[in-house]
Each structure stands twice: as C-alpha cells, then as structure tokens.
C-alpha positions as CSV (number, residue, x, y, z in Angstrom):
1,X,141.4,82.7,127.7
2,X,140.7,85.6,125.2
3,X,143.0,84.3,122.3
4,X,146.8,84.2,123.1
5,X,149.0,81.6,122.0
6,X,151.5,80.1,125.4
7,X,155.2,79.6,124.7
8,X,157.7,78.9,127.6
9,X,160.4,81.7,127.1
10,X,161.8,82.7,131.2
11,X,161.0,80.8,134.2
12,X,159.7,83.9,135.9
13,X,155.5,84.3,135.2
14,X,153.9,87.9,135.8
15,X,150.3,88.5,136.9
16,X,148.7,91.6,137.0
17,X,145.1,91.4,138.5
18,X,143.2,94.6,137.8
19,X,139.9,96.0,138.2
20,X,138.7,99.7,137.3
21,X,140.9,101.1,140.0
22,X,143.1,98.9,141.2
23,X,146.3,96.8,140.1
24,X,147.9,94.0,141.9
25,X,151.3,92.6,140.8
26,X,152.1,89.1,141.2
27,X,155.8,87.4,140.4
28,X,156.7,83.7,140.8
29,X,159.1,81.1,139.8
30,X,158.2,78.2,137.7
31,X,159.4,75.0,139.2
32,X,158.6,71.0,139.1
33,X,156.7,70.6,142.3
34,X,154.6,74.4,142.6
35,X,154.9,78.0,142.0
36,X,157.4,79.8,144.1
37,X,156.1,83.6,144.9
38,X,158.5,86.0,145.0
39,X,156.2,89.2,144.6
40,X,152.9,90.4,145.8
41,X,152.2,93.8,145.5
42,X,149.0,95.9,145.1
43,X,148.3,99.8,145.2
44,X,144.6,101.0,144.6
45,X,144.4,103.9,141.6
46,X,142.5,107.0,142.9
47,X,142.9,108.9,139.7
48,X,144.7,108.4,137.0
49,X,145.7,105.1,134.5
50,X,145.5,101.8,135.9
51,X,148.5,100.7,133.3
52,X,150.3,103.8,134.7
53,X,150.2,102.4,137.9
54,X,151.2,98.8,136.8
55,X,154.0,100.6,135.5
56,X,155.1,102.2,138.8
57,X,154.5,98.4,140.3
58,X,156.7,96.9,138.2
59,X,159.2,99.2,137.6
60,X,160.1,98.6,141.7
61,X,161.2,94.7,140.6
62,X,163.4,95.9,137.8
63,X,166.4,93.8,139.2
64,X,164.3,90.5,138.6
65,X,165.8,89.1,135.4
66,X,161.9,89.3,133.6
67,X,163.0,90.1,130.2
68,X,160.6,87.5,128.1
69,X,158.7,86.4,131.0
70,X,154.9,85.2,130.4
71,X,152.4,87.4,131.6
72,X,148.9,86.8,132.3
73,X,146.3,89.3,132.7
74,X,143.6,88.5,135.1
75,X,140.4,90.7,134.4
76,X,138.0,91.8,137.5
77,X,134.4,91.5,137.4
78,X,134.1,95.3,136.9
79,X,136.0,94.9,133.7
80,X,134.9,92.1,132.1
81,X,130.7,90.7,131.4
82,X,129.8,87.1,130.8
83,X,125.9,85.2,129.8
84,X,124.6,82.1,129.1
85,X,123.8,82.2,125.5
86,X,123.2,78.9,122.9
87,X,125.8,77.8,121.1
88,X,125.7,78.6,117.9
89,X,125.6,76.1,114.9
90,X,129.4,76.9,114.3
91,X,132.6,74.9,114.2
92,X,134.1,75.5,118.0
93,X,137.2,77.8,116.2
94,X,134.8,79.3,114.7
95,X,132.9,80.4,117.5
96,X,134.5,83.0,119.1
97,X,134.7,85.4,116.7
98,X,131.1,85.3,115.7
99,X,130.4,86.5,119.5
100,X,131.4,89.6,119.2
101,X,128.7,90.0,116.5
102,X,125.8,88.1,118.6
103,X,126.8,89.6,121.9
104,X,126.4,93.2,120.6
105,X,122.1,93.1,122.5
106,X,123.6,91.2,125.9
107,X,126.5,93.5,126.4
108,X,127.4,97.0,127.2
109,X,130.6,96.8,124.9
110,X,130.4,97.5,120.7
111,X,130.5,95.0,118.2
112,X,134.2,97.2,117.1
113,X,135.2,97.3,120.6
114,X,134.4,93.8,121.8
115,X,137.0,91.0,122.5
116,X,135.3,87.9,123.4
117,X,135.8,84.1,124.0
118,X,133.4,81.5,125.9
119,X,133.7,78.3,128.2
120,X,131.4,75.9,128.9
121,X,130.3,74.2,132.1
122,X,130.8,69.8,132.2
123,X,126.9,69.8,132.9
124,X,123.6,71.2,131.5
125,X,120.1,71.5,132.1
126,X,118.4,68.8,130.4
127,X,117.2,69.7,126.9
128,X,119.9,73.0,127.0
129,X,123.0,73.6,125.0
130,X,124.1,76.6,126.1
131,X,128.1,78.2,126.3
132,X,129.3,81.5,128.6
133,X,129.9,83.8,126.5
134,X,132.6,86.3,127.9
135,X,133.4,90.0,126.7
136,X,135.9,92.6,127.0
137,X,136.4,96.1,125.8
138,X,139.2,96.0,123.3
139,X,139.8,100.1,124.3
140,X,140.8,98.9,127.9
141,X,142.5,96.1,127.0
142,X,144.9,97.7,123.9
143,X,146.8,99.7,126.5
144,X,148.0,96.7,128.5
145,X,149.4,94.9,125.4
146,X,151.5,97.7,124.2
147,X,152.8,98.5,127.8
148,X,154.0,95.1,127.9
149,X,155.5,94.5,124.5
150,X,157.4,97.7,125.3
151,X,159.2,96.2,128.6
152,X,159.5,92.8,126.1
153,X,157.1,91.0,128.1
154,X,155.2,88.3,126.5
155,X,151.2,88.3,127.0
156,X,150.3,84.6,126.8
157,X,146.7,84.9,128.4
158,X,143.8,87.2,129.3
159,X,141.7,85.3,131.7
160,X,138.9,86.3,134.1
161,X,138.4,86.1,137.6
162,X,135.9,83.6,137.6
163,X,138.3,81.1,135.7
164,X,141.3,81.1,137.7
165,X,139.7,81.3,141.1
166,X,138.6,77.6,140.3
167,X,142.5,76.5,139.8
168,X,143.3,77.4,143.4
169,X,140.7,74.8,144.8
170,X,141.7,71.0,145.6
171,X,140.1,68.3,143.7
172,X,137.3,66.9,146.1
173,X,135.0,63.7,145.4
174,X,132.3,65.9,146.5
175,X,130.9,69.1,144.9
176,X,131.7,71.8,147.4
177,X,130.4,75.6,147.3
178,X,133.2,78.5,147.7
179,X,132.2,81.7,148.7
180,X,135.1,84.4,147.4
181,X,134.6,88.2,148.3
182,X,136.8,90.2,144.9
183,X,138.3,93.2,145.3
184,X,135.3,95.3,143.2
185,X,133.9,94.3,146.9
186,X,131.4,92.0,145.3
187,X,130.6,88.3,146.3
188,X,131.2,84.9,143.8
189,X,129.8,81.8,144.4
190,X,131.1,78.9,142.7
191,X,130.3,75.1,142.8
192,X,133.6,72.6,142.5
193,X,133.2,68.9,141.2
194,X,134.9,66.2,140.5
195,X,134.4,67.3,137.3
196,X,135.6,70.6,137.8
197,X,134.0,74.1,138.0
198,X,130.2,73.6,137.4
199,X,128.2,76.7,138.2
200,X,129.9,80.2,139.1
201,X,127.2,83.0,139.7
202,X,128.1,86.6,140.8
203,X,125.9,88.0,143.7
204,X,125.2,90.7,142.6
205,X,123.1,93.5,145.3
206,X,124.8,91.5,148.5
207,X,126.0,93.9,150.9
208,X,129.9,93.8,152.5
209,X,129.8,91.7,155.7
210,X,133.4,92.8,156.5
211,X,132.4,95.1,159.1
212,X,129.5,93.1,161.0
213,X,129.5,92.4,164.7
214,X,129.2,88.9,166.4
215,X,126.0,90.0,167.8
216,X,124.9,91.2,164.7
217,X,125.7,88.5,162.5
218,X,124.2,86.0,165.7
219,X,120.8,88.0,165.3
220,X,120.5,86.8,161.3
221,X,122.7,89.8,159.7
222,X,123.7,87.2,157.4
223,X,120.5,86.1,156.3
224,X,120.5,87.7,152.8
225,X,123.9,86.2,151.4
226,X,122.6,83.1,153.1
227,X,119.7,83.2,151.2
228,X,121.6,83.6,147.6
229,X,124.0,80.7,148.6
230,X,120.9,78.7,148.9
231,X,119.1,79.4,145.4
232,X,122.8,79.1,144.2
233,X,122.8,75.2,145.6
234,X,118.8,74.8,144.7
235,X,120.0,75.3,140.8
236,X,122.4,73.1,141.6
237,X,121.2,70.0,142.9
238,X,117.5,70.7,141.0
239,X,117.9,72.4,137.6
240,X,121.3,70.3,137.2
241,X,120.1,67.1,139.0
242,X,123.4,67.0,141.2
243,X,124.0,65.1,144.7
244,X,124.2,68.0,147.4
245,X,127.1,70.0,148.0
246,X,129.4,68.8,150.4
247,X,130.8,71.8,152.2
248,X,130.9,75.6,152.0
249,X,134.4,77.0,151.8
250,X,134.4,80.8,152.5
251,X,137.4,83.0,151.2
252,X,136.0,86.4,152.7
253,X,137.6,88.8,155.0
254,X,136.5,88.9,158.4
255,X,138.2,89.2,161.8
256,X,135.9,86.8,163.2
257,X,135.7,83.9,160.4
258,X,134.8,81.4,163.1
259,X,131.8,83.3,163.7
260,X,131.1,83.6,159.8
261,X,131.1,79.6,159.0
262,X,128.9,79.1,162.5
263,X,126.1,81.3,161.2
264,X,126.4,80.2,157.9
265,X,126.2,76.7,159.0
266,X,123.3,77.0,161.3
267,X,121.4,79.1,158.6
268,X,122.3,76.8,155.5
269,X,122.4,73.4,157.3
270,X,126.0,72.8,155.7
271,X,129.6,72.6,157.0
272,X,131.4,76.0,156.6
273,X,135.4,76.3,156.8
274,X,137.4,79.2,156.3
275,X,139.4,78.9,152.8
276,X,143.0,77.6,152.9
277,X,145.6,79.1,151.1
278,X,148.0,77.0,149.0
279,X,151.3,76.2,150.7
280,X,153.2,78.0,148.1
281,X,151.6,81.6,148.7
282,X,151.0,81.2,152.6
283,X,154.4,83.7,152.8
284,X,153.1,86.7,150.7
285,X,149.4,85.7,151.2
286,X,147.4,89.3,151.3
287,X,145.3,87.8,154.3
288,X,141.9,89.4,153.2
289,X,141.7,86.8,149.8
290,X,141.7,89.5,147.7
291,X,145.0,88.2,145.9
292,X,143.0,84.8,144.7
293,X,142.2,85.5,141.6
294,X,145.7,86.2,140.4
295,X,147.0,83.6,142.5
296,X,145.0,81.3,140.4
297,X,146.8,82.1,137.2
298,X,150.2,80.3,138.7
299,X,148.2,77.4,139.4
300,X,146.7,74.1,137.0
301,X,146.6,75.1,133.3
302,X,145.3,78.4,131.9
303,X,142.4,78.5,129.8
C-alpha cells in the first residue's frame, strides 16, 4: 500500500506480520489455482528488536530457494494510525505525499518521520468526500527495508491489517459483518459488500472475551462488544443508507465458539458463524485467527 512498485521475480512470496512485539513469518508458493503455504511461524519479542527476531525466523528456512522472493510487510494496528480526513483538492498521485504534511495534528508520528498513503471506501455519507488517510513511522519501518535488501529480498508492499483482512473474505451478494480479534489483542469490525470492504472500525476499550465462561457469557458478558457491533451496523445501514447486514462472521479465539455466535445472535438479532479458513491454509492454520492478517496478503491483489 505505502508506495512500492510489484515485479514478479521467484515464485516463493514472504509475509512478515508484525506488531510492537511480535513477528509472524509466512512462506507460500505462487500457483494458478491458490497460494500453497509452506511456512507459518510466529515467536512473540519480550525484549529486544522485532527485525532481530524476523531474522532468527527466517534464517530457520534458509534451504527454501527465496533469493528475489516478494515480500510484503503487513503492519499491526499498534504500528500503524489511520482517520477519515477530506480529500484534498489534489491530483490522486499527488495525494499521498501531501499527507504527511496535513496529517502532522491527527497523528502521533512527525511530519520527517511520517510515511503515509490513503484508500477510500466504495460509499459515502451523503454530502461527504472524505479518504483514510494511513500513517507510519518511517524510523520503524527503515530497519525492515535494509534487513531485507541485505538477504536480497524484494519489498513490493507495506500494507495494513485492516486491508488484507478483507482479501481473505468470500464475495457475498449481501453485506456481512466480520468480527476479527489481532494479535495487539484488540477487536476489528469490518462490513463486506458486494462492492467490497465498506466500513472497517477498530474497537477500541473492548475487553478480551477469550477467557469467558458459558455461564458467563449466558448471563450478558458479551453485552459490551455486542453493543459496539451494533453502532458499527447502525452507521452502516443509517449514515450510509445500506440494506442490513446479512450475517456476522466471527474470527476470535474461543474454546466455546458455538457458545460465542448463540449469544451474539440472540443479543444482535443476526446470524453468527464461526469464520472459515481458506482451503489453502487449513494445514498450517494457527487456530486462534491470529495469522489472518498475513494470510490476507497471499490472497486477491495487494493494494
């Protein structure tokens, strides 16, 4: 996303998906029909360099032949910060470069230290014309280009998690909500169209239900991410006019799931189904969906 030209060199593609402290490593052969995952590997980073540790991860494959393979770099939602801003009166190729100039009052991140891009959702509030602006940290993000240019490794795309989550997500003639749970621990919902991805909203101040009981969860436990899933389809079918949402389609870790989509269902009035994993990852799936994000940068066409 944030600026890298794509050139087909090996037909072995690299992912790392990182956040502040952790550093998963993804590996997978191109071919006609879908993505075949050979690798996926993960370590969490106490102390220390998150690169350093990517390092480590990769240095375990070095019998792959991965000299000259694309690599995309899939940013957490600790490491990157998005907003709705207008679009400025620019030329689109124009446009992000002047962010990192605008953004400098909306983001933590300097104007000298700010990498930024934007994307755009397929529909609008009436009356608004408005992009999502995205920004990065040029400091966090120089490290990771010179550790792979020294292995001869060819960076092709920066994307964010909110971006390639959508690519893993069959095309539906309804809009449908997914509920993903990333590994900063941290809940997205996102609303899929026919279109494509139409709203995606971080909720933020939601607390882990990983470790809730069935009673617990029976006796309204998940009330309050019930409660943000339903301002998140309000917006939705109000501010953006849209028919209602379909399904809900949670990707969170559980060991009771079936319990998860009954309460959510009762509570929102709406189907809930557990999230499917593509065929072509079901083998080295990481089970708790916390591998979806990179998995999304094998899959549709990277932004």
């Amino acid at each position: 996303m944030l600026g890298f030209s794509k050139q087909k060199q090996n037909d072995h593609r690299i992912c790392f998906q990182i956040t502040q402290t952790s550093v998963r490593i993804l590996i997978a052969k191109e071919s006609a029909k879908a993505p075949e995952l050979i690798v996926n590997d993960y370590e969490q980073v106490q102390n220390g360099s998150v690169v350093k540790e990517a390092a480590a991860l990769l240095a375990k494959y070095s019998r792959l032949p991965l000299k000259q393979a694309q690599v995309t770099l899939v940013l957490g939602t600790d490491l990157y910060e998005s907003v709705q801003v207008d679009r400025p009166m620019l030329d689109p190729e124009e446009i992000s470069e002047s962010l990192k100039y605008s953004l400098s009052d909306l983001v933590s991140f300097s104007a000298d230290d700010v990498i930024a891009d934007y994307y755009e959702f397929p529909e609008q509030p009436s009356g608004q014309d408005k992009i999502v602006a995205v920004a990065a940290s040029k400091h966090h993000l120089t490290p990771w280009v010179e550790f792979l240019n020294d292995r001869e490794l060819l960076l092709t795309d920066i994307a964010i998690a909110e971006l390639t989550l959508p690519r893993l997500s069959e095309t539906q003639s309804h809009a449908e909500l997914l509920l993903y749970q990333n590994p900063t621990g941290n809940y997205i919902a996102q609303i899929n169209t026919p279109k494509g991805l139409m709203f995606s909203r971080l909720l933020r101040g939601v607390s882990d239900i990983s470790n809730y009981t069935k009673s617990e969860m029976e006796a309204g436990a998940l009330e309050p991410l019930a409660t943000e899933l339903q301002r998140s389809v309000d917006y939705f079918e109000s501010h953006l006019r849209q028919a209602p949402i379909s399904r809900i389609v949670a990707a969170v870790e559980h060991t009771q799931l079936a319990i998860v989509e009954k309460c959510l269902t009762q509570l929102l009035a709406v189907d809930c189904t557990t999230y499917q994993y593509p065929e072509w990852a079901i083998e080295l799936r990481e089970g708790d969906y916390s591998d979806l994000a990179g998995l999304g940068a094998f899959s549709g066409t990277p932004s």
